[in-house]
C-alpha positions, 0 to 999 in steps of 0.5 A: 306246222309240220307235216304228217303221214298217214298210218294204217288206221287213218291217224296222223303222226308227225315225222320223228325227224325233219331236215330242218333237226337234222340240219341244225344238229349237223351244224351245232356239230360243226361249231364244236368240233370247230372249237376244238380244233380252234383251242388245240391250235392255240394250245399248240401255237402258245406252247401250252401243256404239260409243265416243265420240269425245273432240272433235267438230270439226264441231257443229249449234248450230241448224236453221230448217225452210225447207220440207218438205225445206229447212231452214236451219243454222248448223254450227260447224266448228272456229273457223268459224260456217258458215250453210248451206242444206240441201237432200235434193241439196245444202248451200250455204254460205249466209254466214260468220258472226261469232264474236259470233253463236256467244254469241249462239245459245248465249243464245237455247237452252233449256236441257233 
């Protein structure tokens, strides 16, 4: 049985909570954030997510770090080999490349 106080005109009311509640709904609370936590590791270590797109119609086949915050890529848009220049602000079209150069790139990557 719980225990009870006293008031002011002599009834006894219980407690509105005890340790044991609050022991109990920390702990259910530890249980769901554990589950959460379990379920985004899984998601995140079996690769679930949004869905892949079938063709990706924009690629970067390489980058060339200019500076700090410049670099240098070659974007295949399509059927176009694009050379553009990266800033934080801006991205140039540098210079439209031939397709040889595509094969060429390809040649040059390690394979991982």
């Amino acid at each position: 049985m719980p225990a009870t106080e006293a008031t002011s005109i002599g009834v006894k009311a219980a407690p509105i909570l005890s340790w044991g509640d609050v022991g109990a709904t920390l702990l259910m609370l530890m249980l769901v954030l554990g589950v959460i936590i379990g379920l985004a590791l899984l998601a995140k270590r079996f690769n679930v997510g949004m869905p892949m797109q079938r063709k990706q119609h924009v690629r970067v086949l390489s980058t060339t770090m200019v500076s700090t915050k410049e670099r240098v890529v070659v974007v295949k848009a399509g059927n176009s080999l694009l050379l553009l220049g990266v800033t934080p602000h801006n991205v140039n079209l540098i210079k439209e490349l031939p397709a040889e150069f595509e094969a060429e790139l390809l040649k040059e990557k390690p394979s991982s």
